[in-house]
N, C-alpha and C positions, 0 to 999 in steps of 0.2 A: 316232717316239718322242716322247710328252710330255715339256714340261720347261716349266712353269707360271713356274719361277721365271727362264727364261731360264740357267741354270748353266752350260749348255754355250756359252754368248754372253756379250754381257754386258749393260749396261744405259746405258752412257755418252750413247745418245742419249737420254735422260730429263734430261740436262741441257745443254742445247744454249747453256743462258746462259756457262755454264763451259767449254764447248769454243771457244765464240765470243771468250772472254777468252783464252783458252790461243793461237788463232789470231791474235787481234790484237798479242799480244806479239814473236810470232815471234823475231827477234836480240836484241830490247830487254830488257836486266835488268830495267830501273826498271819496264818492268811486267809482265818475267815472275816480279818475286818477290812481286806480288800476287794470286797465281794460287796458292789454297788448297788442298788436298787434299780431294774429294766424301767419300773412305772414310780409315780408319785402320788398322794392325792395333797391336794393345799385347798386350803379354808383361805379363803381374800378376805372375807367379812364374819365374825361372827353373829351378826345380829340377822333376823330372817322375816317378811312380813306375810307368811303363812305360818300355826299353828296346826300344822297334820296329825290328824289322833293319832295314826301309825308312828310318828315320829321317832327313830330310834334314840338322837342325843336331846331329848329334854331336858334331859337330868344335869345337862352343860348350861340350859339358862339362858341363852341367845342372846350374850353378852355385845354388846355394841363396841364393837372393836375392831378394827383388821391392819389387815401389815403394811409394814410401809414401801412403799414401789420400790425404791430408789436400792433400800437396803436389801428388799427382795431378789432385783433384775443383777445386784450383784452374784447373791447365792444363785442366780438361775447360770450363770456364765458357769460359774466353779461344776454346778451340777453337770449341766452339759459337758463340760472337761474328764469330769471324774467317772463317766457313760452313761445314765440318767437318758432314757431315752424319751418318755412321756409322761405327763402332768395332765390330770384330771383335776379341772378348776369344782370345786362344789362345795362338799363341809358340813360342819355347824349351823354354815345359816346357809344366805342366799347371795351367792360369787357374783351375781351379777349387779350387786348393792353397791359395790369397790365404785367410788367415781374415776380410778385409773385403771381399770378394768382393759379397757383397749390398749395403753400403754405396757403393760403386763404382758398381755400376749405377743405383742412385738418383741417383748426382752425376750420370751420365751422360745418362741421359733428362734431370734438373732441368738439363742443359746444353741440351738440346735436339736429343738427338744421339741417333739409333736405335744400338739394343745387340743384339748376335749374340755366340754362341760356337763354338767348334768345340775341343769336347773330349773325354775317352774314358772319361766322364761315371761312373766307378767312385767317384767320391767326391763324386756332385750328390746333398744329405742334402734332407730336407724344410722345413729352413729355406732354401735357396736356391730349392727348388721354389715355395713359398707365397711370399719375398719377392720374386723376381727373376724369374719365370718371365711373371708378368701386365706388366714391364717390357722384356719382348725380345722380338725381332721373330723372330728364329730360333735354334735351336739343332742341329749340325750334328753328331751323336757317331760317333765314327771306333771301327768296327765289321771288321776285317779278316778276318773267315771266320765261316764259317758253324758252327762249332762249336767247343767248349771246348777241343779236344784241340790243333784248326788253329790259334785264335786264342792258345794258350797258346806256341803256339812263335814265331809271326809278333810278340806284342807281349812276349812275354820275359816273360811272370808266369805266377802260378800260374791253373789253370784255373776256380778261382773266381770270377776276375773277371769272366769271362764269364757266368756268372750274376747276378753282382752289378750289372752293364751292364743286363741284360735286364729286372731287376727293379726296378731304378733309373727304365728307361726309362718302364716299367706305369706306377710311380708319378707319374711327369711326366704321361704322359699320360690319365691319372686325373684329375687336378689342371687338367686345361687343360680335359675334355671338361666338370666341373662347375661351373666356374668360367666356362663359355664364352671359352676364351680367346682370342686372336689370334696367339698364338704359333705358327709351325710348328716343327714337330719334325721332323727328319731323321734319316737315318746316312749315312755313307759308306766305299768300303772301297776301296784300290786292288787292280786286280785283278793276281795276280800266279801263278805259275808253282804255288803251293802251293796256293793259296784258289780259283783257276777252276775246281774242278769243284763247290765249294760254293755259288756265290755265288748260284744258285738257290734252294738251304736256306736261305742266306741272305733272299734277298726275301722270301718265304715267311713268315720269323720275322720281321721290320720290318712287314709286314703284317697280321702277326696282333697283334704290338703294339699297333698300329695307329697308329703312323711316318705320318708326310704320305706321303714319298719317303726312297727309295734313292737315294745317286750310288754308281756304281761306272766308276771311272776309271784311267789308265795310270799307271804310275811312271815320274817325272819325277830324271833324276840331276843330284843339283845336284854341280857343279865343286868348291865344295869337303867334301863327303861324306868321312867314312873309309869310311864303305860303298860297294861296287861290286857286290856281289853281284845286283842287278836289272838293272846297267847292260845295254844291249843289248836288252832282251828283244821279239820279235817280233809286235806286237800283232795283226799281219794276220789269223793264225790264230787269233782272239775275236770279228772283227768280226760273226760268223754269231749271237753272244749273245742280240745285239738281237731277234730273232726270239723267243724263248724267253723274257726278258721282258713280251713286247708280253703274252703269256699271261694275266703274273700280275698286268696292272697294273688297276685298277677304280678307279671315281669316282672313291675318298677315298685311293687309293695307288697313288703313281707311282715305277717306274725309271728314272734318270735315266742312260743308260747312254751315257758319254761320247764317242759314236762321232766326232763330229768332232774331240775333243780325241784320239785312239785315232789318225783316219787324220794325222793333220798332226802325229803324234809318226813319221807315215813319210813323212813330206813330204823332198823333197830341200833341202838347206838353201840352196841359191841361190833359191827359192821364198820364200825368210822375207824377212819386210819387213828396210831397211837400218840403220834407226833406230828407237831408244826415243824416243817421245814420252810414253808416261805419266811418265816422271822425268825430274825433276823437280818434276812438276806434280799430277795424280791421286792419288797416295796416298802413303803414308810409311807404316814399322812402329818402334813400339817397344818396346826391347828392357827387359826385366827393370830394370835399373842403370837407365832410364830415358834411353839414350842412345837419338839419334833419327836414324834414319837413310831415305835417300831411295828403299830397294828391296828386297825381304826376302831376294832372293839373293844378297847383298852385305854379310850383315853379320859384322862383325867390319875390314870393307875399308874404311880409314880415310877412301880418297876418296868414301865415300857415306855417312858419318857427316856431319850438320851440326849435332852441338850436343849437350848434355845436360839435360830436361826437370826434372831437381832441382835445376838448376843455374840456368838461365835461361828466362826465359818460351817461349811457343810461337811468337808474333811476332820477337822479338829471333832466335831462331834459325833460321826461315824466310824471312825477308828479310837473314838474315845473310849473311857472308862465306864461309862455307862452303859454303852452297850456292848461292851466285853462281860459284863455283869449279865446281861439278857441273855446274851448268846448263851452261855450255861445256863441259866434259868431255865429258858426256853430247852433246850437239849436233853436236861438232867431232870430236872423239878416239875414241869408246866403239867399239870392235868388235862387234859383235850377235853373232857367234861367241864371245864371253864368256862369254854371258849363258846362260841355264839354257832350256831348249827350252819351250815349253810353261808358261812363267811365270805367276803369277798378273796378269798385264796384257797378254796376250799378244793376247786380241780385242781390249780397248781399244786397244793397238798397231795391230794390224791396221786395226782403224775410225780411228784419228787419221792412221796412216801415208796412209792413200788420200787424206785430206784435204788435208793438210801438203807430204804429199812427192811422192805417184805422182797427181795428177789428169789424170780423161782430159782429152781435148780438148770442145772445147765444150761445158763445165757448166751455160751459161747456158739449153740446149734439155732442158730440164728434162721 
């Protein structure tokens, strides 16, 4: 199975200067709170106008809120200053809700910081296509079945929206093929008990769109969900998919069809590394209110909040007291049975853990 962008991995060895500070830190505060975050994720809007039964932050309430630009596009300068290389817009709700949304992403690049989204692109109009599209690196629109009927039950709205998705998408990709642009364009969908017998229909129409790639990947139950409705579900019997993909994929369009994330959702959990290494250190999300926290499955959990970005710079609260408190937390205390299976840092994990924690014997016979 191609995966161009490495999605089913990850990428942390492309910075080996940042892993090598991460390692030299090891116990030491003083220079583990010099150790910046490569990526970001920011919440623009908390409030969302899809209700997705899969939804993982329910249990946050899809508070009608989001940050203020001005105060934001300051923190993005500092960010970018301080090496902060990329910001993934998405969140809580739906990033693309921000009426300064275009504005944003200009601060963001003029920081020097690549810009991604991952949203359910029902309301990407043609002023964010013409200003914002030539300034991002990717866009990832979350697609959960292959038809209007499927996707209207899985994302709780009317069946329009799935057309309005698809037409949205032409447009985008319209605007990238004239414009030559650099951006890729994706979708993704988790696959689930309703949507697997579509998800064929599905590639098929991201294809003909003419979408980079497809992800289609496992649902992951975060701890604290009101939903449980997925929980459990049996991925074993999917793994034969990949086959039936390989089909549909050609040059300019790939399935990215999440089979190592699929089998290591059936891995036995004495198999799973013992320690988070990405947090502290790798990446941070922030939420809507502009509070910053060290882990995206974590929030609302006081002990992985370090600070509030309208409040105080990005410096002041990365090298702050708070998260000097995590950093041991997280080191000494954290259970990894906690933690949400299948995390978004979960190969970074994997790749820091061998290094940090489980090295074999003689590294040096290289």
């Amino acid at each position: 199975m191609v995966d161009t962008y490495r999605i089913d991995s990850h990428k942390l060895i492309y910075h080996p200067a940042r892993v090598a500070q991460l390692l030299d830190a090891g116990e030491d505060w003083e220079k583990a709170k010099k150790v910046y975050p490569i990526y970001i994720e920011i919440s623009p809007v908390g409030a969302c106008n899809h209700r997705c039964t899969f939804c993982a932050v329910d249990y946050i309430g899809y508070k009608a809120r989001m940050l203020d630009p001005a105060k934001l596009a300051d923190r993005l300068a500092e960010m970018g200053r301080l090496g902060v290389k990329s910001i993934m817009y998405a969140g809580e709700g739906e990033p693309l809700l921000h009426k300064k949304i275009n504005d944003i992403v200009r601060a963001t690049k003029d920081a020097g910081i690549d810009v991604s989204f991952t949203t359910n692109a029902t309301v990407m109009n043609q002023a964010f296509i013409e200003q914002s599209l030539p300034r991002t690196s990717w866009i990832k629109v979350s697609i959960n079945a292959g038809t209007p009927e499927t996707y209207s039950r899985i994302h709780q709205v009317d069946e329009k929206d799935f057309h309005k998705v698809v037409d949205n998408l032409r447009k985008a990709v319209a605007f990238k093929r004239a414009h030559q642009l650099n951006c890729t364009i994706g979708a993704q969908s988790l696959l689930l008990p309703e949507n697997a017998a579509e998800m064929e229909k599905l590639a098929l129409l991201c294809r003909d769109i003419g979408l980079d790639y497809l992800v289609v990947k496992p649902y992951s139950q975060h701890f604290f969900s009101e939903t449980h409705m997925y929980e459990g579900i049996d991925y074993g019997q999917f793994l034969g998919m990949a086959d039936v993909f390989e089909k549909i994929n050609t040059e300019d369009f790939h399935v990215v069809f999440r089979l190592n994330t699929m089998k290591k959702h059936m891995e036995e959990e004495s198999k799973r590394y013992t320690k988070c290494n990405a947090t502290p250190f790798m990446w941070a999300y922030v939420m809507a209110d502009g509070a910053l926290y060290g882990c995206s499955a974590y929030l609302l959990d006081k002990r992985f909040e370090y600070g509030n970005l309208m409040e105080q710079s990005f410096q002041e609260i990365w090298e702050g007291e708070k998260r000097r408190v995590n950093f041991h937390f997280v080191r000494n205390e954290l259970d990894i049975k906690e933690c949400r299976k299948n995390c978004r840092m979960d190969e970074v994990n994997r790749y820091l853990f061998s290094l940090r924690e489980d090295r074999v014997p003689h590294v040096n016979f290289i």
